[in-house]
Backbone bond lengths (Angstrom), bond angles and torsions (degrees), N, CA, C in turn:
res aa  C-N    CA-C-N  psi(-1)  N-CA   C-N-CA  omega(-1)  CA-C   N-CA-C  phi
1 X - - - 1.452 - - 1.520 107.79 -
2 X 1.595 128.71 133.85 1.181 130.51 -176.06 1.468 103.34 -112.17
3 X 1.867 122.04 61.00 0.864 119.07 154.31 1.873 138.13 -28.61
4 X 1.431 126.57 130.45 1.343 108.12 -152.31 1.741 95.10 -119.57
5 X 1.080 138.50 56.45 1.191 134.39 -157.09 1.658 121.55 -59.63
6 X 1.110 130.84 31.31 1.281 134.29 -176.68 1.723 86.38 -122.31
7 X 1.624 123.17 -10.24 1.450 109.17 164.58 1.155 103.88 -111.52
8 X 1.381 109.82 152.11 1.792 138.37 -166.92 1.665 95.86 -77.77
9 X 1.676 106.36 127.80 1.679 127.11 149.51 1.288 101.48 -51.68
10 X 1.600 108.39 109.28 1.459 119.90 132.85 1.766 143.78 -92.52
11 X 1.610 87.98 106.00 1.513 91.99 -158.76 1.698 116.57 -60.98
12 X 1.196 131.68 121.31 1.713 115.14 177.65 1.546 99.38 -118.95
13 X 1.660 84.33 179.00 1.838 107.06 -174.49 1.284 128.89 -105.53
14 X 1.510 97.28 111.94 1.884 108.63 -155.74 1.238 93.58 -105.31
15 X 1.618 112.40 137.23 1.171 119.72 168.79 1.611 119.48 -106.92
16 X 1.478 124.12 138.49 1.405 123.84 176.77 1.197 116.47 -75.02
17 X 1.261 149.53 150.42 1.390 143.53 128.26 1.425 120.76 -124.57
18 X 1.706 122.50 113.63 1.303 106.68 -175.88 1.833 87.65 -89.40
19 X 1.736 81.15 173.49 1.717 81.99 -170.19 2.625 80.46 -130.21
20 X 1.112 79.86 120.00 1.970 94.93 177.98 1.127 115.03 -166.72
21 X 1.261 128.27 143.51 1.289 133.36 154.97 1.614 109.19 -104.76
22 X 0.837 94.72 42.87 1.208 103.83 172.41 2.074 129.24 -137.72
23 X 1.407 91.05 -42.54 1.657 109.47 -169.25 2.045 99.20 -81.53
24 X 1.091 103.68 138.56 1.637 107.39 157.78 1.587 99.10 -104.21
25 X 1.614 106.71 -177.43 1.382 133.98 161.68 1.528 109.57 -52.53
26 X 1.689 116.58 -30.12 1.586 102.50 -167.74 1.513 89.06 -75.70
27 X 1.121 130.08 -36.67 1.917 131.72 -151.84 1.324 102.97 -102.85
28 X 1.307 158.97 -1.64 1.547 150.84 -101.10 1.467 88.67 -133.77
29 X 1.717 127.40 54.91 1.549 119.18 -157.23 1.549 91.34 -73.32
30 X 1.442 131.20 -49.61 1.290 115.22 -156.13 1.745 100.79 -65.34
31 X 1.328 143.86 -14.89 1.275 132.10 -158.65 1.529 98.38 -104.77
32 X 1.598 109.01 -10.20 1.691 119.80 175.47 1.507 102.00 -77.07
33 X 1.496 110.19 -32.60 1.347 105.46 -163.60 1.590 84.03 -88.31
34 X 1.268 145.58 -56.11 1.113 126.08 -144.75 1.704 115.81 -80.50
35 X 1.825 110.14 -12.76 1.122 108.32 159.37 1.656 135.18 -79.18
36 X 1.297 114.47 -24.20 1.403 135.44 158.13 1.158 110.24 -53.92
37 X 2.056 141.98 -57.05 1.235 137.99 163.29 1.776 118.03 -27.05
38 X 1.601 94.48 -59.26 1.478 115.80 -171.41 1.944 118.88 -58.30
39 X 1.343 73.35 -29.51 1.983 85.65 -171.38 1.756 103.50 -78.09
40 X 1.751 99.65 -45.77 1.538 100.94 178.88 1.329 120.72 -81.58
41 X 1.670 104.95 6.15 1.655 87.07 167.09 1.672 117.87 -113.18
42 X 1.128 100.28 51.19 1.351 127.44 -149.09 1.657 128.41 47.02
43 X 0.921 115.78 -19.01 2.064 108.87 -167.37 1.288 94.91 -67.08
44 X 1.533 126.18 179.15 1.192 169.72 159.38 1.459 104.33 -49.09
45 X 1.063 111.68 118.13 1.455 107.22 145.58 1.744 108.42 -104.91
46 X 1.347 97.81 132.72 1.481 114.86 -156.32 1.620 105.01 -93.16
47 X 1.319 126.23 -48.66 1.317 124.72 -171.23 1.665 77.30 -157.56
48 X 1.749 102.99 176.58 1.045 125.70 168.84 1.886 109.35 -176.70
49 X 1.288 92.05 146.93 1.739 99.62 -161.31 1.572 107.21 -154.82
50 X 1.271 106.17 157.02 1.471 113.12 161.16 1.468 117.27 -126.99
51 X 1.893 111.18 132.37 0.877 120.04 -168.24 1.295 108.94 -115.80
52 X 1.520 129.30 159.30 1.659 127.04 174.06 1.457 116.37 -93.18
53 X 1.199 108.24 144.56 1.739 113.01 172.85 1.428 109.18 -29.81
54 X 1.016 137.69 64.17 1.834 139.66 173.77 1.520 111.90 -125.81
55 X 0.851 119.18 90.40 1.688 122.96 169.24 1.655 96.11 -17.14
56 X 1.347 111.73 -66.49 1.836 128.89 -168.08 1.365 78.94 -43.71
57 X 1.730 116.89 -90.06 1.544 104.53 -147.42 1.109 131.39 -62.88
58 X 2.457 119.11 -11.26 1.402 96.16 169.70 1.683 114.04 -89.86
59 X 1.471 114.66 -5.81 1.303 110.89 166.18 1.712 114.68 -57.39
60 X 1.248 127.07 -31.32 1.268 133.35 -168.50 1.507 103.17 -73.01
61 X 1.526 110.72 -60.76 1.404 111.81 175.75 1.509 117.90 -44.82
62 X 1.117 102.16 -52.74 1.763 109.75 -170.36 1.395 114.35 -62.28
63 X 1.519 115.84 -37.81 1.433 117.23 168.16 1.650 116.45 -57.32
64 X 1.224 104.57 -43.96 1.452 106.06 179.68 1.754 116.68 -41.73
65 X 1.896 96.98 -71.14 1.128 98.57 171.43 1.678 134.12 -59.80
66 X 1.196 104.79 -13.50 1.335 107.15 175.16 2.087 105.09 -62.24
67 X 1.086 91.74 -56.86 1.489 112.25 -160.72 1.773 91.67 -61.17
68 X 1.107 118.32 -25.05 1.466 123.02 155.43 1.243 137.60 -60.55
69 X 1.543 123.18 80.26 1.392 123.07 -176.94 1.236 127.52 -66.11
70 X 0.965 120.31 -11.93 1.767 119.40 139.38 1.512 131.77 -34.75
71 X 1.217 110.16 -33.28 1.315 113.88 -153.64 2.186 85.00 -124.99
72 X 1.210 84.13 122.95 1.550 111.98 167.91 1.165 130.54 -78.88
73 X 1.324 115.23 -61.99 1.641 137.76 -170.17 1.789 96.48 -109.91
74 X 1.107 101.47 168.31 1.899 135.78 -177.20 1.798 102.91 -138.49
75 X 1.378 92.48 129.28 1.745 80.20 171.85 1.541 99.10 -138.78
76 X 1.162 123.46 82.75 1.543 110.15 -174.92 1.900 116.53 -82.81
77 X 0.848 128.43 147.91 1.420 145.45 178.97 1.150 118.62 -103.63
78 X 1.580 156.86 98.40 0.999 146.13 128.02 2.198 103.21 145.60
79 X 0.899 108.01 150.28 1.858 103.74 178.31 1.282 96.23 104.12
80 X 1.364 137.77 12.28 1.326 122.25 158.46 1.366 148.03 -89.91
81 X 1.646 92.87 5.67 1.509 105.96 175.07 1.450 119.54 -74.29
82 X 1.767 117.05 -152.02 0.972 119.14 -155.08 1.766 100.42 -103.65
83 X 1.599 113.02 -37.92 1.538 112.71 -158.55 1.330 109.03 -58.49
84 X 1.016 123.57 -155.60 1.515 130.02 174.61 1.529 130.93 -90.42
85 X 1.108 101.93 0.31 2.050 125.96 174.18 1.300 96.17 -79.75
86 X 1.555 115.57 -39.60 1.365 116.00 -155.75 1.242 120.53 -74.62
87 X 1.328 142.75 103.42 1.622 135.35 -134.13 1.681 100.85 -177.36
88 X 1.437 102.91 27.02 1.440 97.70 169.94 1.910 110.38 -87.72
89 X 1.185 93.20 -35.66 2.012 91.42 179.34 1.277 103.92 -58.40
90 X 1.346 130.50 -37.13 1.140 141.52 173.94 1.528 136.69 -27.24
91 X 1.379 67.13 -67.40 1.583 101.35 179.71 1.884 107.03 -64.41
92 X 1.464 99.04 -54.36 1.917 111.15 159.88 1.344 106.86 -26.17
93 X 1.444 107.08 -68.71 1.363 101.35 -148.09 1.671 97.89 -84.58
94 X 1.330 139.96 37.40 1.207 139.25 130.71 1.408 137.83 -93.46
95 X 1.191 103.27 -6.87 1.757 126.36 171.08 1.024 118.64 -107.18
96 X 1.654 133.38 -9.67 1.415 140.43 -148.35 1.668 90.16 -102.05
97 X 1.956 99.08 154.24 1.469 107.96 170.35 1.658 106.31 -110.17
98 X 1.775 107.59 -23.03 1.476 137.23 -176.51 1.075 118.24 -145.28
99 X 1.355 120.25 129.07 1.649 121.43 144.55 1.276 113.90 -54.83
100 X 1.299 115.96 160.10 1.679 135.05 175.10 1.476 83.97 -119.61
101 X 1.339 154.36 92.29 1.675 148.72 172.89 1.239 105.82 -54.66
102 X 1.881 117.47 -49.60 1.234 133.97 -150.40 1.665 86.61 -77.99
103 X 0.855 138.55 -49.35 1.961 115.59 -174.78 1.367 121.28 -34.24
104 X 1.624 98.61 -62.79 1.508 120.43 170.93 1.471 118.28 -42.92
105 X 1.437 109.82 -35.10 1.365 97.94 -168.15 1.823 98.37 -94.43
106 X 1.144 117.14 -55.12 1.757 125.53 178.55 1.559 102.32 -45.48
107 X 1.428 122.58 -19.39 1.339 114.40 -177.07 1.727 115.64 -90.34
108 X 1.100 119.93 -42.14 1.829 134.51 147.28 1.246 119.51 -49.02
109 X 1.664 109.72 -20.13 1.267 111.01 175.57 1.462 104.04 -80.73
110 X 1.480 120.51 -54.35 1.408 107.75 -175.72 1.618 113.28 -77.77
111 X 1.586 121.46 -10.66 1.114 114.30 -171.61 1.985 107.95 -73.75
112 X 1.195 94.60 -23.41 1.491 115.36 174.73 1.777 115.39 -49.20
113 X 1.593 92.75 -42.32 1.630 76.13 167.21 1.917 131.16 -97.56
114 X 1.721 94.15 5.22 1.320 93.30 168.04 1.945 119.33 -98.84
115 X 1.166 95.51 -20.38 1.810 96.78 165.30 1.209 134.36 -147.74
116 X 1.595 96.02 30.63 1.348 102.17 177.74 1.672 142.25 73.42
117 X 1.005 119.35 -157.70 1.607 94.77 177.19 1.368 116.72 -73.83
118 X 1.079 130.45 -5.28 1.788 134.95 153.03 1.287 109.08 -20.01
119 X 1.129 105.88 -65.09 1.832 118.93 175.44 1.615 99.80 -18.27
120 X 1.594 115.84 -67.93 1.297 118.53 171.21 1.820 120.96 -12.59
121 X 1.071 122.45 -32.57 1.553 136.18 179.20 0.947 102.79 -68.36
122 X 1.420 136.63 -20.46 1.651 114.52 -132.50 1.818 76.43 -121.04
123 X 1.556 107.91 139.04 1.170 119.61 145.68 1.568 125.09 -106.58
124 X 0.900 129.98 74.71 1.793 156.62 -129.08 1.769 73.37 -115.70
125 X 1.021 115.33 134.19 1.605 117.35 161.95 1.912 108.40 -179.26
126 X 1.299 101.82 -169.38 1.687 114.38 -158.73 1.442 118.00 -161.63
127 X 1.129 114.72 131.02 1.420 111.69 -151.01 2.293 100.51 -127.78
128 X 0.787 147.57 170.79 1.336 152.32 141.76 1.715 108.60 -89.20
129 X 1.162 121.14 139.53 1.379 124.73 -168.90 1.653 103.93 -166.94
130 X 1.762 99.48 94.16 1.281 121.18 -179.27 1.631 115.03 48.65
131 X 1.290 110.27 36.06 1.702 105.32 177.23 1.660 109.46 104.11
132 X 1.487 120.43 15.49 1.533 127.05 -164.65 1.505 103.37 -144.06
133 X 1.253 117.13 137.72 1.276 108.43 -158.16 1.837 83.38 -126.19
134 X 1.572 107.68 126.76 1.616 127.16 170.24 1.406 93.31 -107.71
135 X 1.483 86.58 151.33 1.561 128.76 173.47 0.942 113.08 -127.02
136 X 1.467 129.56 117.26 1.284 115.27 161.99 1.620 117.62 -99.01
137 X 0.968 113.25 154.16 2.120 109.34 -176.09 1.705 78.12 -137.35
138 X 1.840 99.39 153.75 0.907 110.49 161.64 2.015 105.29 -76.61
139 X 1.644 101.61 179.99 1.568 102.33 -164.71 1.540 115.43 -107.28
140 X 1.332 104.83 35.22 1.521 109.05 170.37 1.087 105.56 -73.05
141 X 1.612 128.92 -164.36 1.331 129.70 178.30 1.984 88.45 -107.20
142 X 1.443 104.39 -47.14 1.558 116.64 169.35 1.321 101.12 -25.80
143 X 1.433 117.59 -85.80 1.477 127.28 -166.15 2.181 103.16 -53.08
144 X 0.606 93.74 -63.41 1.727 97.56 -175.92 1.789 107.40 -28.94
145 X 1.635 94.08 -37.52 1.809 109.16 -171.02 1.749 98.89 -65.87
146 X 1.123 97.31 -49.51 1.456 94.71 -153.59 1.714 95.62 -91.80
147 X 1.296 130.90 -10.02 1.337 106.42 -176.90 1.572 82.76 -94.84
148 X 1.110 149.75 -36.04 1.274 147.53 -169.06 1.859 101.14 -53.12
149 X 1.038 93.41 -75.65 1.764 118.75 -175.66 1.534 120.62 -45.97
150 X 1.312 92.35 -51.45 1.757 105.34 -170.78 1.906 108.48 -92.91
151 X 1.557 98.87 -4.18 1.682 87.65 -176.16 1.444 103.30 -145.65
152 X 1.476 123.20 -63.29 1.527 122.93 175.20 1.155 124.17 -57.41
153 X 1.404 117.00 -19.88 1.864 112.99 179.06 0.884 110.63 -73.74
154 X 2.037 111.20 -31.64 1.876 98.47 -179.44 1.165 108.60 -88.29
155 X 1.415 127.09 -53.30 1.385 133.84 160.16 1.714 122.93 -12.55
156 X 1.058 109.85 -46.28 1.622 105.98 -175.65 1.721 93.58 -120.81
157 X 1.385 118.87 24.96 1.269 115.87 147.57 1.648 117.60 -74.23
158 X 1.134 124.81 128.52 1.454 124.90 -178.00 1.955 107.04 -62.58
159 X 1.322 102.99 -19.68 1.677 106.43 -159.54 1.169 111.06 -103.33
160 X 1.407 128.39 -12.02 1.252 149.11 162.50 1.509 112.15 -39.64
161 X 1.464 108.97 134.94 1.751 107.98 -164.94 1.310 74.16 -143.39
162 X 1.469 97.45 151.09 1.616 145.75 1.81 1.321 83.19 -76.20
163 X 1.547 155.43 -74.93 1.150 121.04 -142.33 1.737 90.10 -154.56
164 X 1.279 106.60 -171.45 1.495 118.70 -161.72 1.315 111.24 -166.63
165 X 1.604 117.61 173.07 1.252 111.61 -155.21 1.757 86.10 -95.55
166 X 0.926 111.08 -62.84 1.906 118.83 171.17 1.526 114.98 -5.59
167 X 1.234 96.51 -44.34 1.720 94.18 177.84 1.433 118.24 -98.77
168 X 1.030 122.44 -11.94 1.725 116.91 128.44 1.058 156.27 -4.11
169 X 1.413 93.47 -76.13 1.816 118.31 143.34 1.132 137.06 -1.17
170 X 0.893 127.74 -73.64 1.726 128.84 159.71 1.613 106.08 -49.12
171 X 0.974 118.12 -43.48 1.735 89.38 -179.77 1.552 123.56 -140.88
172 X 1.408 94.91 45.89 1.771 97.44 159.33 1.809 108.03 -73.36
173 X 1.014 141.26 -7.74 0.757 144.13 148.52 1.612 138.44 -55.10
174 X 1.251 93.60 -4.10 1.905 105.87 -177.10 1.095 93.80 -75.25
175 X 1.694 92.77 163.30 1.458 96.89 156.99 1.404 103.68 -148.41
């Protein structure tokens, strides 16, 4: 990371969504870990929720927060595999205005050196959606580390050079 410290932290408002039919709030470690990252790198954590494998209900959530100008970032956790639960890209690509390709791929890239061609499973990706930028991570605690660590901390660091998603901001909204 080529942190640039003569430019000012801009803190923004990230929202969680794990995506399980399975996990509650007592068990939800990867969305513990990914809200704990978010808090200590100073921004907001804005909302946070758990949603079930339903295209409907994570499209519902995501619209919400979109339509929420508070909330900047999307960080969803889990629905990126292969079986038939797995329906978080899905769900993206009904809310999306853009792919981000390069997440998906830089994220398999580093996941590649923690398990190998496994990574191959993961449809890990990131979309633009009306001025709001989603992430999807698969819902390990593993995967959460390294897409958190190795890409979104610098990425939605404001100080991050050559460039960053933060300064963006003002005008994903053009047209």
């Amino acid at each position: 990371m080529a942190i640039d410290e003569t430019r000012s932290f801009r803190p923004i408002n990230i929202a969680v969504l794990t995506v399980s039919d399975t996990r509650t709030a007592a068990d939800d470690t990867s969305g513990d870990i990914l809200a704990a990252r978010i808090e200590s790198a100073g921004h907001r954590l804005a909302a946070r929720e758990i949603s079930r494998d339903s295209q409907d209900e994570i499209v519902a959530h995501l619209h919400r927060w979109i339509e929420d100008e508070e909330i900047d970032a999307i960080v969803t956790t889990g629905g990126t595999g292969l079986t038939g639960r797995d329906v978080t890209p899905e769900a993206l690509d009904r809310i999306k205005d853009r792919d981000i390709p390069g997440f998906g791929e830089l994220f398999r890239w580093i996941s590649y050196e923690t398990i190998g061609t496994s990574t191959i499973q993961s449809r890990a990706c990131a979309v633009l959606a009306r001025g709001t930028y989603i992430f999807a991570l698969p819902g390990s605690n593993g995967a959460v580390k390294d897409g958190w660590d190795r890409i979104l901390a610098e990425q939605l660091d404001s100080r991050n050079r050559p460039c960053n998603f933060v300064e963006l901001m003002p005008r994903l909204r053009e047209k």
